[in-house]
C-alpha positions, -999 to 999 in steps of 0.1 A, spaced: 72 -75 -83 106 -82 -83 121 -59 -64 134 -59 -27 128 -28 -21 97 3 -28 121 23 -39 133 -4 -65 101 -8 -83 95 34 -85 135 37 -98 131 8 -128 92 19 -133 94 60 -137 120 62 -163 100 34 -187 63 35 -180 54 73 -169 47 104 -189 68 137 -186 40 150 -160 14 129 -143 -9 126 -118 -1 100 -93 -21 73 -69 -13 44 -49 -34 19 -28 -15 -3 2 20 -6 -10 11 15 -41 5 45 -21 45 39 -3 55 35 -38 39 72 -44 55 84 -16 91 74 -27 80 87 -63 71 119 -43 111 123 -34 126 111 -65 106 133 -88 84 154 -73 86 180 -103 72 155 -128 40 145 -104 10 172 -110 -16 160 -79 -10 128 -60 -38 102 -39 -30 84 -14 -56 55 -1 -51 31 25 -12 30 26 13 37 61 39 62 54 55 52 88 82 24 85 74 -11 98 81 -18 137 101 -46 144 67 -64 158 54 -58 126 84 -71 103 84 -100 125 43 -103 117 51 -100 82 77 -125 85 59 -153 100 30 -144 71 60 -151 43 73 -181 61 35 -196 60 29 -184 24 58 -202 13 50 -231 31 13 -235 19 1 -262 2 -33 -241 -3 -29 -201 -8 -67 -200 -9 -73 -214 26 -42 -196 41 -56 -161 23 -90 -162 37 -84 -146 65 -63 -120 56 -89 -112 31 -113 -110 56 -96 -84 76 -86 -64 41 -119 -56 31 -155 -42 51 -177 -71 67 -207 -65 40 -182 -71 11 -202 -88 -14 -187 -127 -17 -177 -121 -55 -148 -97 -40 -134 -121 -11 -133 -143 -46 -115 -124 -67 -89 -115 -41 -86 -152 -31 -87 -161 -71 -51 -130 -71 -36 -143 -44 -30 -174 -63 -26 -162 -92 9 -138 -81 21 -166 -56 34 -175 -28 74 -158 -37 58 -125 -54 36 -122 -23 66 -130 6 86 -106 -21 63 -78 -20 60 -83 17 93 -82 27 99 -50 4 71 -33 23 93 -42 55 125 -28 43 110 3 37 123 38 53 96 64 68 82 83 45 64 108 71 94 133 61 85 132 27 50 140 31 62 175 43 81 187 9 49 173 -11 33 208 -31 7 196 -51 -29 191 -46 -32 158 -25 -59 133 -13 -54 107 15 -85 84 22 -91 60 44 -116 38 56 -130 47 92 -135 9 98 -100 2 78 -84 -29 100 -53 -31 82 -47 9 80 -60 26 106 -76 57 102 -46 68 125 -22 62 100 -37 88 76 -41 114 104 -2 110 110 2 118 70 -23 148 73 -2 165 100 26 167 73 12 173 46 4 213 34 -15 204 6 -38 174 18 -78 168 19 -82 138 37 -113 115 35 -126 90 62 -154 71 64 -149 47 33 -139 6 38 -104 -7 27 -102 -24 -9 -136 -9 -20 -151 -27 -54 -175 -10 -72 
């Protein structure tokens, strides 16, 4: 990712990569990239997911949070190490060891900068919640009920604006099958 911004990546990506008409999903930061797809181009999406993502812009605690995690990711000698506990706190408790791998075995494989880039993009972003409103086509928001890192909260926020939503609780964040 090389852009500063969600609405960055959605602005270079849609006019190269996406059919006249598609159907649309987004996990984490995928789903805010959906979102800001959502208000650019609304006519072009045909149904649109939404898992484990915030529409609500960062707080200032939380920029600062995401911060600190940049300023150590850049500093790390070890991205394994340092990623182990995020992982942890990404995925349910009885994740099989194979996916705490795999995750661990990305994290080093985008970076330190692409990971303190996408972070700090994810910080700059604007709410979304207003967008959620104007969205008209069929649309699924699903969460985890045990989700650490998006609350189940955050996708109750997105259901009260949102006309054409079914929302799902109950599964864990970043499930593998």
């Amino acid at each position: 990712t090389r852009f500063r911004n969600v609405t960055g990546v959605q602005t270079c990506a849609l006019p190269i990569y996406a059919p006249e008409r598609f159907a649309l999903a987004g996990v984490s930061m995928g789903g805010m990239v959906a979102m800001t797809i959502m208000a650019m181009a609304p006519e072009r999406v045909t149904r649109l997911a939404l898992f484990d993502t915030n529409a609500r812009a960062d707080t200032p605690e939380q920029i600062a949070r995401r911060r600190a995690v940049n300023a150590a990711m850049l500093a790390a000698t070890d991205l394994r190490a340092l990623a182990a506990p995020t992982i942890a706190h990404m995925v349910h408790p009885d994740t099989e060891r194979d996916v705490h791998d795999a995750l661990s075995d990305m994290t080093v494989r985008v970076g330190a900068t692409t990971y303190a880039r996408q972070n700090e993009a994810v910080a700059a972003r604007e709410d979304l919640l207003p967008i959620l409103s104007r969205i008209e086509v069929p649309t699924l928001v699903a969460v985890g009920a045990k989700d650490l890192m998006t609350p189940v909260t955050f996708s109750r926020r997105s259901e009260e604006h949102t006309s054409e939503l079914q929302s799902r609780f109950g599964i864990s964040y970043a499930v593998f099958c």
